[in-house]
PDB file of N, CA, C and O in Angstrom, chain B, residues numbered from 101:
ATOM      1  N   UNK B 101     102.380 112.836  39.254  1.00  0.00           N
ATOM      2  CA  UNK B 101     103.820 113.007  39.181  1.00  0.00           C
ATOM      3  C   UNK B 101     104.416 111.917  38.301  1.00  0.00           C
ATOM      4  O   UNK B 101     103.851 110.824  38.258  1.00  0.00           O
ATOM      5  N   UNK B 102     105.545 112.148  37.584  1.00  0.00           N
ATOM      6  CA  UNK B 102     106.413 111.247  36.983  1.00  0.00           C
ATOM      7  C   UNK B 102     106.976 110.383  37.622  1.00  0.00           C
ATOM      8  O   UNK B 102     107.428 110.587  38.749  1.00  0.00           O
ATOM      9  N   UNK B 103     107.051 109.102  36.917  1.00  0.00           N
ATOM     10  CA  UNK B 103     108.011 108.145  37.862  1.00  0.00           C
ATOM     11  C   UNK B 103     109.532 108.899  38.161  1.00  0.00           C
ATOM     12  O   UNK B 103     109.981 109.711  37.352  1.00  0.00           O
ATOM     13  N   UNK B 104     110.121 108.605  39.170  1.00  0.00           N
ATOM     14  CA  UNK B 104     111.189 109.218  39.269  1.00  0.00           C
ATOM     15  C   UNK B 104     111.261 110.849  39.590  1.00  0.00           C
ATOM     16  O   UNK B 104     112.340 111.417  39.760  1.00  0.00           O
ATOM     17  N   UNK B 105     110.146 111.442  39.645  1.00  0.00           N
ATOM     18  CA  UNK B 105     110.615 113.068  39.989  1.00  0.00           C
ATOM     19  C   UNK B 105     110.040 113.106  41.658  1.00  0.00           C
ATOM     20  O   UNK B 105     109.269 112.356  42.258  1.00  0.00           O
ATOM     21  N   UNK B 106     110.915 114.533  42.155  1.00  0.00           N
ATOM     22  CA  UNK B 106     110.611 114.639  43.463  1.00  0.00           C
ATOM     23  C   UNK B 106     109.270 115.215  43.785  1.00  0.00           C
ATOM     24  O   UNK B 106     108.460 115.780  43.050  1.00  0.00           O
ATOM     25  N   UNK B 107     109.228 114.912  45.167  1.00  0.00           N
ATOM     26  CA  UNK B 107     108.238 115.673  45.931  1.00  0.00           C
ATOM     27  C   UNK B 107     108.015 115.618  46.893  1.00  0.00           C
ATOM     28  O   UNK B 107     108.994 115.140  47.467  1.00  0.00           O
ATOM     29  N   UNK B 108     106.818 115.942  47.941  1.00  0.00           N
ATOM     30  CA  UNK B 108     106.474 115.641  49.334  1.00  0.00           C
ATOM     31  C   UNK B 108     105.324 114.830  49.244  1.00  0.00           C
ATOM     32  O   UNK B 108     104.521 114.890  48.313  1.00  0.00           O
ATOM     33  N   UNK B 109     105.206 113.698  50.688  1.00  0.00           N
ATOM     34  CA  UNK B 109     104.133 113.144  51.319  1.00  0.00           C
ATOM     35  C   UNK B 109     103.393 113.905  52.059  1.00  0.00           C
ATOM     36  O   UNK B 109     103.913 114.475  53.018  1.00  0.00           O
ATOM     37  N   UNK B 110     102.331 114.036  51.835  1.00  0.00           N
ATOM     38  CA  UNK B 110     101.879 114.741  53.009  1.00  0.00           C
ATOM     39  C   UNK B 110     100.956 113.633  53.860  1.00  0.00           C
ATOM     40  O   UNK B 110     100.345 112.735  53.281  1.00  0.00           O
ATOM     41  N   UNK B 111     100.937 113.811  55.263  1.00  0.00           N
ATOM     42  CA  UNK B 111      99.757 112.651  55.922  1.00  0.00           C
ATOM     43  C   UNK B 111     100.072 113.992  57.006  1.00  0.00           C
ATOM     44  O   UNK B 111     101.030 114.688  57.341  1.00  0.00           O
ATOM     45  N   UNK B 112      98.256 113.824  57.378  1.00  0.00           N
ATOM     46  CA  UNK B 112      97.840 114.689  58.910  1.00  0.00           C
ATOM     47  C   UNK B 112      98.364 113.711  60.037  1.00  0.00           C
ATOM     48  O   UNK B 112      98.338 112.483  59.956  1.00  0.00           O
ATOM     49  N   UNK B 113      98.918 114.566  61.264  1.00  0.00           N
ATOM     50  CA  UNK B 113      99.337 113.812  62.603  1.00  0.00           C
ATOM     51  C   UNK B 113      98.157 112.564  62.714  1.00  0.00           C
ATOM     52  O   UNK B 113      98.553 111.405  62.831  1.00  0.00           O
ATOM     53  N   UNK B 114      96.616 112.883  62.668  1.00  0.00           N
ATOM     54  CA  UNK B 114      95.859 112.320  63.492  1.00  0.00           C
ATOM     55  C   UNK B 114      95.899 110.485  62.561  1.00  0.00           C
ATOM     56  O   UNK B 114      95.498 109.447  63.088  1.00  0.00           O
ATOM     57  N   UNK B 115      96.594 110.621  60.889  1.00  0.00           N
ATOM     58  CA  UNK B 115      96.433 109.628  60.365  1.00  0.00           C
ATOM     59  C   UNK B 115      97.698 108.625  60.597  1.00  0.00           C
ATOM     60  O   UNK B 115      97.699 107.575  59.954  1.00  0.00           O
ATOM     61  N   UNK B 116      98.885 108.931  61.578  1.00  0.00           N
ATOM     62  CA  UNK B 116     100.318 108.181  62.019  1.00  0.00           C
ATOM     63  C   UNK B 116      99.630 107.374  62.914  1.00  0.00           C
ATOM     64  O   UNK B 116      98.571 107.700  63.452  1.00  0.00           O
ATOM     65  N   UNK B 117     100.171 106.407  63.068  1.00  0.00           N
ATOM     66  CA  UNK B 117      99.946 105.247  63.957  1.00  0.00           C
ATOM     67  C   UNK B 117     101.481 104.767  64.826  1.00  0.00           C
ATOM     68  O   UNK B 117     102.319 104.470  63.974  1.00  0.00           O
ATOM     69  N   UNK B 118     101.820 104.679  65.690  1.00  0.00           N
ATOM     70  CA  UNK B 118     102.793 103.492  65.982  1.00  0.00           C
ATOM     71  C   UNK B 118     102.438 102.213  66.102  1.00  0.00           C
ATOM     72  O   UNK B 118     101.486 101.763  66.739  1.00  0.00           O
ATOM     73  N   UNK B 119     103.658 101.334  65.131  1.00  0.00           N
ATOM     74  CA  UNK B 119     103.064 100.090  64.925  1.00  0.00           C
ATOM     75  C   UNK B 119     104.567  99.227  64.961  1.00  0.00           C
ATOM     76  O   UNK B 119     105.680  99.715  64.768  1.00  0.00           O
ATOM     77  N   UNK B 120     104.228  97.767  65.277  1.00  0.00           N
ATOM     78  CA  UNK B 120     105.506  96.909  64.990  1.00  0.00           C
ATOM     79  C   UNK B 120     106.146  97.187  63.566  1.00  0.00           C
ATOM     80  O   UNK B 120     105.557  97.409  62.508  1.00  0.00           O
ATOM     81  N   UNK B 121     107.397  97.124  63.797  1.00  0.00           N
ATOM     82  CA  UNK B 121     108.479  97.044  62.445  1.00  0.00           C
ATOM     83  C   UNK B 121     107.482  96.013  61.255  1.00  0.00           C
ATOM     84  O   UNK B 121     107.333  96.484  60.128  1.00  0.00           O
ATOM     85  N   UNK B 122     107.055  95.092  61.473  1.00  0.00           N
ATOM     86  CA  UNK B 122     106.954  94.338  60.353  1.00  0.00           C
ATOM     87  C   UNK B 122     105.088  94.943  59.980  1.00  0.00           C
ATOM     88  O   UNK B 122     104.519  94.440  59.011  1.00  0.00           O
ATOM     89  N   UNK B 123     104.363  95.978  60.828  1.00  0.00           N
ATOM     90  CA  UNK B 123     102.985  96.080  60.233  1.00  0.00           C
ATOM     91  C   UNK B 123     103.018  97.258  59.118  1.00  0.00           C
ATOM     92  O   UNK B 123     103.875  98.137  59.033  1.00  0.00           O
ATOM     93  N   UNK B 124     102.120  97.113  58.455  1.00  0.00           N
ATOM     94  CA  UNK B 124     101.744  98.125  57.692  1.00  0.00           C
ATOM     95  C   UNK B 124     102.083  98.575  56.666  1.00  0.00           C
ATOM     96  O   UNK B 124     103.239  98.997  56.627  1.00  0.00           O
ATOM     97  N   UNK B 125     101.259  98.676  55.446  1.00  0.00           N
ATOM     98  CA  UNK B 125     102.268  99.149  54.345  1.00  0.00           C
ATOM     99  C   UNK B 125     102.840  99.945  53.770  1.00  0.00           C
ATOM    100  O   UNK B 125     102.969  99.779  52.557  1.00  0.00           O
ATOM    101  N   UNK B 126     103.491 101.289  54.495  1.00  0.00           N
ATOM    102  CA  UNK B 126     103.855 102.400  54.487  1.00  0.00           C
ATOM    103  C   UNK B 126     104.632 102.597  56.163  1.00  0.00           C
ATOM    104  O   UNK B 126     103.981 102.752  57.196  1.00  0.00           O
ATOM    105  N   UNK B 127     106.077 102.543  56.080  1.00  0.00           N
ATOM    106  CA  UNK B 127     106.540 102.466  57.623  1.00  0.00           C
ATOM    107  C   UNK B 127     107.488 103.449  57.094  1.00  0.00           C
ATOM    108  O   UNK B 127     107.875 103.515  55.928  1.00  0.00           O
ATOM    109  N   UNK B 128     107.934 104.459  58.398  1.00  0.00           N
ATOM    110  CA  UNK B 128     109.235 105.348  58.763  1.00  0.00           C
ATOM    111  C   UNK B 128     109.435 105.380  59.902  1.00  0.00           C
ATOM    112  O   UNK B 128     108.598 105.775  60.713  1.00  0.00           O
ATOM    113  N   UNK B 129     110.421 105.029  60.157  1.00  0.00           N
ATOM    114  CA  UNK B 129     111.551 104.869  61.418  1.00  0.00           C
ATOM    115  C   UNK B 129     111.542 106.734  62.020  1.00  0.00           C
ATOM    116  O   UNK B 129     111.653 107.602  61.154  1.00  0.00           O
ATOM    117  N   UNK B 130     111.454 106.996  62.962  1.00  0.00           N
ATOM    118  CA  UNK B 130     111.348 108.211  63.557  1.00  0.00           C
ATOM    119  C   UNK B 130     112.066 108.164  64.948  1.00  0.00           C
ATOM    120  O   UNK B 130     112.109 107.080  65.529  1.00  0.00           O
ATOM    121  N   UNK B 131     112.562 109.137  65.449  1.00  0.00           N
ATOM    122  CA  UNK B 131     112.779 109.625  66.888  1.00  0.00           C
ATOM    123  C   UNK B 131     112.002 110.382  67.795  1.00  0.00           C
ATOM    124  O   UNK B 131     111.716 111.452  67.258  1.00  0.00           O
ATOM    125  N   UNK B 132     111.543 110.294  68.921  1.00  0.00           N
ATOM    126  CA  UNK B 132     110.663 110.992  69.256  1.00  0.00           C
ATOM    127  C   UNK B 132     111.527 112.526  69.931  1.00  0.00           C
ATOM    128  O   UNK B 132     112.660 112.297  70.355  1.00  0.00           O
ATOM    129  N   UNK B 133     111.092 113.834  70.019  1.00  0.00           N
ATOM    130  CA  UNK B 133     111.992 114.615  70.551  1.00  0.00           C
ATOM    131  C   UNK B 133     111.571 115.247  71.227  1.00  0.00           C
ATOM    132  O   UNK B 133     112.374 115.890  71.903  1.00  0.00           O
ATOM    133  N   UNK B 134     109.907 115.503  71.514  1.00  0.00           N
ATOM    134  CA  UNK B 134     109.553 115.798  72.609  1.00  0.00           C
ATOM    135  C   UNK B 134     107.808 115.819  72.699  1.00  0.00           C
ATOM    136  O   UNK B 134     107.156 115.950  71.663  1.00  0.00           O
ATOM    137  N   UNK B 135     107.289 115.710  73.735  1.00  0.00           N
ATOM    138  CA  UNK B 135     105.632 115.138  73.842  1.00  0.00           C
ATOM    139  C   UNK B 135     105.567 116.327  74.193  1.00  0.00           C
ATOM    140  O   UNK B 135     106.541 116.930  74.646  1.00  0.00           O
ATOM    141  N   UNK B 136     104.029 117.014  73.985  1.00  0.00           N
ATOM    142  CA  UNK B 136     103.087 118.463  74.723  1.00  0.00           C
ATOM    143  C   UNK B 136     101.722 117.680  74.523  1.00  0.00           C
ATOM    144  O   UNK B 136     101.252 117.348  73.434  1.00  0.00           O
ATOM    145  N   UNK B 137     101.342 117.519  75.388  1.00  0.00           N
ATOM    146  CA  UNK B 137      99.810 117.311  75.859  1.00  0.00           C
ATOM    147  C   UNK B 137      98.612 118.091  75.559  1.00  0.00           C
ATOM    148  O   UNK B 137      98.235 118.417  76.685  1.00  0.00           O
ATOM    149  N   UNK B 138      97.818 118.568  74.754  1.00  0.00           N
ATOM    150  CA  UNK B 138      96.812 119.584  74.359  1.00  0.00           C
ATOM    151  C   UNK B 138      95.573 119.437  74.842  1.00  0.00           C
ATOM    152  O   UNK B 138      94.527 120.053  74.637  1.00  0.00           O
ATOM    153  N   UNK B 139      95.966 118.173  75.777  1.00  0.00           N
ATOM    154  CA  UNK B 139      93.928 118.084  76.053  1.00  0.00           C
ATOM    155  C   UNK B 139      93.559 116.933  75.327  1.00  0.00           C
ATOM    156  O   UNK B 139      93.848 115.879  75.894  1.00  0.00           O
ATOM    157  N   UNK B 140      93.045 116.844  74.313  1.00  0.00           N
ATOM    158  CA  UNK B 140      92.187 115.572  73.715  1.00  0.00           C
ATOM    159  C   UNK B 140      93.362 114.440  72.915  1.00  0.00           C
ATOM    160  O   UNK B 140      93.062 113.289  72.597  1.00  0.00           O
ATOM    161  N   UNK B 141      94.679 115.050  72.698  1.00  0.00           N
ATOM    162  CA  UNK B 141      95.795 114.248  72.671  1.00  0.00           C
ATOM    163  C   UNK B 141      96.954 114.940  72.593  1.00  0.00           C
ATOM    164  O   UNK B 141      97.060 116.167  72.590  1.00  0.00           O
ATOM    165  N   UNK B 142      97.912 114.055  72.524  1.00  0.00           N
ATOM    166  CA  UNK B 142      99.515 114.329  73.128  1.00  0.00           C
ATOM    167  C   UNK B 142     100.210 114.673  71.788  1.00  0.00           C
ATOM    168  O   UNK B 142     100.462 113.726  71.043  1.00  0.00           O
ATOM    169  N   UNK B 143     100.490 115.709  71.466  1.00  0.00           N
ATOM    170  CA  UNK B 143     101.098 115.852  70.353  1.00  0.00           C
ATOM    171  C   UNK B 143     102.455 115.235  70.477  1.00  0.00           C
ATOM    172  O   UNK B 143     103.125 115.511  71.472  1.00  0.00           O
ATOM    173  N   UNK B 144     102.904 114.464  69.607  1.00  0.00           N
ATOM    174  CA  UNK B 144     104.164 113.481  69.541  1.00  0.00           C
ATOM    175  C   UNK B 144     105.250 114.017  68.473  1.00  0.00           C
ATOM    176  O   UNK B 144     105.154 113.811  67.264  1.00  0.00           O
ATOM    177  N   UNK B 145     106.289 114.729  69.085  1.00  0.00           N
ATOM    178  CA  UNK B 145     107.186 115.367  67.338  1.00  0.00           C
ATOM    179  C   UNK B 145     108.334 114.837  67.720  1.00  0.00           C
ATOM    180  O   UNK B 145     109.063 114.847  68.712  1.00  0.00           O
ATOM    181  N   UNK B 146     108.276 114.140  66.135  1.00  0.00           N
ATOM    182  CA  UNK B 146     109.699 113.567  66.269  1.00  0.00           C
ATOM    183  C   UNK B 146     110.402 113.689  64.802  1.00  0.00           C
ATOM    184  O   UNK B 146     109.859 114.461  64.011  1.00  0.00           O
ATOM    185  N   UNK B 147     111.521 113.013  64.394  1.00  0.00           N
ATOM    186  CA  UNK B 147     112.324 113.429  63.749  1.00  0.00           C
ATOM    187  C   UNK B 147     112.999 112.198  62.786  1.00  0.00           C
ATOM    188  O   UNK B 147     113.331 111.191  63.411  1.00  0.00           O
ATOM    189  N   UNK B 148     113.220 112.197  61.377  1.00  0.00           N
ATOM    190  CA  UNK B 148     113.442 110.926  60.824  1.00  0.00           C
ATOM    191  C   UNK B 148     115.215 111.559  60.945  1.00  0.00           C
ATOM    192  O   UNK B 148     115.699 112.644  61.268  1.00  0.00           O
ATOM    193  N   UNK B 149     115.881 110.016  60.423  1.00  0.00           N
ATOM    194  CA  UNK B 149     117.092 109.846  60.573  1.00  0.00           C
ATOM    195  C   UNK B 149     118.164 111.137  60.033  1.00  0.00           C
ATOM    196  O   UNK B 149     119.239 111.460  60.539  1.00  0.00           O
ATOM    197  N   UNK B 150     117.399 111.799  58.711  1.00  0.00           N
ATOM    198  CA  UNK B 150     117.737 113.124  57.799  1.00  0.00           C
ATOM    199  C   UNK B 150     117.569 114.623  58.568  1.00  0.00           C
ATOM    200  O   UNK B 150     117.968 115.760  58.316  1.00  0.00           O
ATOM    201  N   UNK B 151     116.485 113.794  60.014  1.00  0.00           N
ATOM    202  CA  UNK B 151     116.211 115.708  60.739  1.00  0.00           C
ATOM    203  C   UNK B 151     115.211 116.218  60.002  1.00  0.00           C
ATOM    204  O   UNK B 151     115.129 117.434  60.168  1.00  0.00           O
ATOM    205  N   UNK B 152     114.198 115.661  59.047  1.00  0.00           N
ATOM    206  CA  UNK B 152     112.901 116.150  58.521  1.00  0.00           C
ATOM    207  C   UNK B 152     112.076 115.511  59.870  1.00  0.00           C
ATOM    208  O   UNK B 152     112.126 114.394  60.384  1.00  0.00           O
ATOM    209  N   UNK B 153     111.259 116.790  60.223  1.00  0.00           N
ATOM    210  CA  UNK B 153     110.191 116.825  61.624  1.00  0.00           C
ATOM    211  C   UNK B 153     108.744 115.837  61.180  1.00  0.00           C
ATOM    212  O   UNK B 153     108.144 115.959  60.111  1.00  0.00           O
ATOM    213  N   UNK B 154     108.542 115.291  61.798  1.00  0.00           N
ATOM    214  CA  UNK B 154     107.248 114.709  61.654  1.00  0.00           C
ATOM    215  C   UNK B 154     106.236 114.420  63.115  1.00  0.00           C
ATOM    216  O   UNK B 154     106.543 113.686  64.055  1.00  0.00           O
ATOM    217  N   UNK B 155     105.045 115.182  62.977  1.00  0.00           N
ATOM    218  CA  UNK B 155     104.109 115.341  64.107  1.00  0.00           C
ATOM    219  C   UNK B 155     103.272 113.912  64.170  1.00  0.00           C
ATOM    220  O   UNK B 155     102.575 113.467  63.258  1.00  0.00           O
ATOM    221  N   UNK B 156     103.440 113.465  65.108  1.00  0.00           N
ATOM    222  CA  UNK B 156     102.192 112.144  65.353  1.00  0.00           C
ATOM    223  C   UNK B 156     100.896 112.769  66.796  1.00  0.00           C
ATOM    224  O   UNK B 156     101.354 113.182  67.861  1.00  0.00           O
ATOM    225  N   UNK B 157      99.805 112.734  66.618  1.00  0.00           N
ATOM    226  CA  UNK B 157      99.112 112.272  67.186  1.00  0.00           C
ATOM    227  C   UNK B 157      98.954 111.343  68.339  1.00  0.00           C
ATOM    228  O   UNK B 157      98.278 110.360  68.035  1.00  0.00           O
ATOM    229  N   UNK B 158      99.397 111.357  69.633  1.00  0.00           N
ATOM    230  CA  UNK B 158      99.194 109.959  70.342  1.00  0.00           C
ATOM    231  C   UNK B 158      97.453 110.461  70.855  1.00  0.00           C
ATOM    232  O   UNK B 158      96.881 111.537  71.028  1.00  0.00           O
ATOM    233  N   UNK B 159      97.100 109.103  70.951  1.00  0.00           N
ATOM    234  CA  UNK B 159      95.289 108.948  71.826  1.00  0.00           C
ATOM    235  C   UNK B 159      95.654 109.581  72.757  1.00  0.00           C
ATOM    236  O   UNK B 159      96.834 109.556  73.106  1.00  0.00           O
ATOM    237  N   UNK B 160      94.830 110.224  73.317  1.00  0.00           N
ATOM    238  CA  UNK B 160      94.410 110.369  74.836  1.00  0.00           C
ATOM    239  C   UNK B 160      93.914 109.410  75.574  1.00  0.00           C
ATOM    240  O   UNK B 160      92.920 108.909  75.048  1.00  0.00           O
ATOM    241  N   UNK B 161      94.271 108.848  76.811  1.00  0.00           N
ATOM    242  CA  UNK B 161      94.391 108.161  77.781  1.00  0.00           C
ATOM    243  C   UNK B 161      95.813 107.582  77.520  1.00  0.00           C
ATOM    244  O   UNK B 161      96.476 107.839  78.525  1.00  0.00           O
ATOM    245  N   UNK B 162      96.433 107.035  76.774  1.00  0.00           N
ATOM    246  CA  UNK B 162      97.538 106.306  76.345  1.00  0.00           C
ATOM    247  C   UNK B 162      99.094 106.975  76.930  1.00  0.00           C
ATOM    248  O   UNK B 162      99.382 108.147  76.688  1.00  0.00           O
ATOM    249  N   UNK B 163      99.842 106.237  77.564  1.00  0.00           N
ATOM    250  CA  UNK B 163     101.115 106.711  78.032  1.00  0.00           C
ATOM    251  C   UNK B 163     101.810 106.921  76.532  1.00  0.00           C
ATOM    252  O   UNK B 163     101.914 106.009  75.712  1.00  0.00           O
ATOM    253  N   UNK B 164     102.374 108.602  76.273  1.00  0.00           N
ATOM    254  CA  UNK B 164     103.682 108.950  74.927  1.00  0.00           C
ATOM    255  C   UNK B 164     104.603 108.337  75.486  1.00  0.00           C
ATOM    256  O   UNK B 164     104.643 107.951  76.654  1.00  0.00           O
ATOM    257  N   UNK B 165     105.594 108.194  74.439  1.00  0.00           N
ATOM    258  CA  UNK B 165     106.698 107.684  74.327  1.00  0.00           C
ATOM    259  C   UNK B 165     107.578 108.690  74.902  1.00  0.00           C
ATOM    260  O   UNK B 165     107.498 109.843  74.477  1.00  0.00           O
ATOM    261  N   UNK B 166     108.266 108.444  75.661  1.00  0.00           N
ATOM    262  CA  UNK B 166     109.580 109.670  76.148  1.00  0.00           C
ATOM    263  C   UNK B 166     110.666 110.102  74.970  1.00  0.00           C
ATOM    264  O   UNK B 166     110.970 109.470  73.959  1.00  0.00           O
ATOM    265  N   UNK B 167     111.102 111.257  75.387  1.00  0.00           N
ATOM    266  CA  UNK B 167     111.800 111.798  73.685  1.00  0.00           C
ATOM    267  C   UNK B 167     113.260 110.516  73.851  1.00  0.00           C
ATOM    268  O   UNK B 167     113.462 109.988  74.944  1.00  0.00           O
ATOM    269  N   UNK B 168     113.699 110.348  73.237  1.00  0.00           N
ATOM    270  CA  UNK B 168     114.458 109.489  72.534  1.00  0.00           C
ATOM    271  C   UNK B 168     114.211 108.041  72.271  1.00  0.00           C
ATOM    272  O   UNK B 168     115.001 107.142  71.983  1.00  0.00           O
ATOM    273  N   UNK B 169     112.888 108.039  72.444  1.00  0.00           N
ATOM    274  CA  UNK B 169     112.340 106.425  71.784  1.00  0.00           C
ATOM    275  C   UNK B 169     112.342 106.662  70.270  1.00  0.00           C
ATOM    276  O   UNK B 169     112.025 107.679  69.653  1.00  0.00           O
ATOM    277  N   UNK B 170     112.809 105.386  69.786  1.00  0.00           N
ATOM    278  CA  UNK B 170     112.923 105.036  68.718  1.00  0.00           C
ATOM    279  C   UNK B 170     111.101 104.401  68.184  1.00  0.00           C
ATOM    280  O   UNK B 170     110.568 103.638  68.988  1.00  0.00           O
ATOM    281  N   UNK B 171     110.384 104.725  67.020  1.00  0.00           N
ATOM    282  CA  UNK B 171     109.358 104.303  67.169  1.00  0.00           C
ATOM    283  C   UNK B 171     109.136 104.140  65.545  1.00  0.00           C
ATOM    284  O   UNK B 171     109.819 104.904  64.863  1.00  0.00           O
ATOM    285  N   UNK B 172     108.265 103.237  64.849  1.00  0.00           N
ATOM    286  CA  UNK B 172     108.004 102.793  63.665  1.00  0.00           C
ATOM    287  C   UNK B 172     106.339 103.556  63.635  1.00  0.00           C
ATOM    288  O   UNK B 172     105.420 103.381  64.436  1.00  0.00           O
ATOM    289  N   UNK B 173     106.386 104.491  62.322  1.00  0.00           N
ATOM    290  CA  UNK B 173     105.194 105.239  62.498  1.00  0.00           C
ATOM    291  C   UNK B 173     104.542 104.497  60.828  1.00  0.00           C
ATOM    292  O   UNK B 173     105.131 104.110  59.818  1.00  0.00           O
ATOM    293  N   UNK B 174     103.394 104.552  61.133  1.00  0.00           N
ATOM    294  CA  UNK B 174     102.411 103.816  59.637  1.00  0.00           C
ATOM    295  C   UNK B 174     101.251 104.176  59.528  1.00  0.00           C
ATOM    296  O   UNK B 174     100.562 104.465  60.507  1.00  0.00           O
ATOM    297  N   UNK B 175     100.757 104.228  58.082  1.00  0.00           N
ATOM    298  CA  UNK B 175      99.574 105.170  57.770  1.00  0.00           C
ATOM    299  C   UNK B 175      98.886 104.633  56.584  1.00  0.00           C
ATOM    300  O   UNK B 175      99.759 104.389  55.751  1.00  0.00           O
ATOM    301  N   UNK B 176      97.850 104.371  56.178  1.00  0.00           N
ATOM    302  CA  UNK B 176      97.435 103.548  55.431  1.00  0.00           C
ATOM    303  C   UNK B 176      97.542 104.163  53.720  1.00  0.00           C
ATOM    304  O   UNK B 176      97.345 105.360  53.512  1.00  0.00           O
ATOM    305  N   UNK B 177      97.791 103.435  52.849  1.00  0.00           N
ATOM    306  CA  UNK B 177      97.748 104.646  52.054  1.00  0.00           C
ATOM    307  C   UNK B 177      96.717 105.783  50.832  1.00  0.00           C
ATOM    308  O   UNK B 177      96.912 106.487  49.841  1.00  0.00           O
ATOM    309  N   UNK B 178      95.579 105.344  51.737  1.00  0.00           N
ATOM    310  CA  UNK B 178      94.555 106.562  51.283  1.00  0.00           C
ATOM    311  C   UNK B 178      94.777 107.923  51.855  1.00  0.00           C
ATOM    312  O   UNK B 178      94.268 108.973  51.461  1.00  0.00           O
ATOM    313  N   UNK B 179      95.767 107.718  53.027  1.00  0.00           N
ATOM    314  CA  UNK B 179      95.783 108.992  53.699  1.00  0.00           C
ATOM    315  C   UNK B 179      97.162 110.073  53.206  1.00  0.00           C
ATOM    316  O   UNK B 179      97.523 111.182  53.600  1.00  0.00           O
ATOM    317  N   UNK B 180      97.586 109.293  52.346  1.00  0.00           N
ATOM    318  CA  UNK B 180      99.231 109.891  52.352  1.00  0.00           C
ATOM    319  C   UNK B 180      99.088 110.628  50.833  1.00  0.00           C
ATOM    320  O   UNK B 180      98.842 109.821  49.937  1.00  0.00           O
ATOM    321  N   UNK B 181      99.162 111.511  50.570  1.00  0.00           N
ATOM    322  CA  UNK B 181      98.826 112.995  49.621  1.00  0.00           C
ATOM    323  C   UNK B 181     100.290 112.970  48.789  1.00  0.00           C
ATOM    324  O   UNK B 181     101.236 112.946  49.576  1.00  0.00           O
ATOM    325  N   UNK B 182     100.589 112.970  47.718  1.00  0.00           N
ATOM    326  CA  UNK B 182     101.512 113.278  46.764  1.00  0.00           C
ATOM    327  C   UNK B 182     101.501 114.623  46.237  1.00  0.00           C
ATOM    328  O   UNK B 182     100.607 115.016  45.488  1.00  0.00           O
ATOM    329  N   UNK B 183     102.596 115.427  46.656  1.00  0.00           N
ATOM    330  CA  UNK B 183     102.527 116.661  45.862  1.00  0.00           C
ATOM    331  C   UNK B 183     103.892 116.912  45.117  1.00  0.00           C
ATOM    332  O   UNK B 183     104.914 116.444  45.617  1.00  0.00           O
ATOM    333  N   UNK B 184     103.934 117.393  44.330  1.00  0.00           N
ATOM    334  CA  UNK B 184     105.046 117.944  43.304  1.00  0.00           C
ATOM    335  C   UNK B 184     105.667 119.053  44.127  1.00  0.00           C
ATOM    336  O   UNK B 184     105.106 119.666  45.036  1.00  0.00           O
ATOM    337  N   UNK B 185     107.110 119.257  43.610  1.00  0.00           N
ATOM    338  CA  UNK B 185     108.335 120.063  43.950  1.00  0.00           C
ATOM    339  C   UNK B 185     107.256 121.288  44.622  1.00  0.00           C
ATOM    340  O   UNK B 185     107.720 122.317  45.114  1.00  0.00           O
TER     341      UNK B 185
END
């Protein structure tokens, strides 16, 4: 892509992390809006400040976040996919 033209990130749920505000070099501020449990993990969907949806991954065994936690999600960036318009 060109400097300056649009597009999408793509990253799979299983590659989001929640992490402190100051880790990682790729961070977005998210809302959580509601947890479903599938068995081997907790699907986590939440929502950036614009209302674009974003799915996280929580581990299994690990307590989710209840929907209106505020949470800092990060992903390393081999995992995060650039695609054009």
């Amino acid at each position: 892509m060109a400097p300056g033209a649009s597009g999408w990130l793509a990253i799979r749920p299983e590659h989001l992390r929640a992490a402190p505000e100051a880790e990682g070099p790729n961070r977005l501020a998210v809302t959580v809006r509601e947890t479903i449990f599938t068995g081997q993990v907790t699907r986590v969907y939440t929502a950036l400040a614009s209302g674009t949806p974003l799915v996280v991954h929580w581990p299994a065994g690990a307590v989710p976040p209840v929907p209106g936690t505020e949470l800092i999600v990060t992903w390393e960036p081999a995992h995060g996919v650039c695609v054009g318009e």
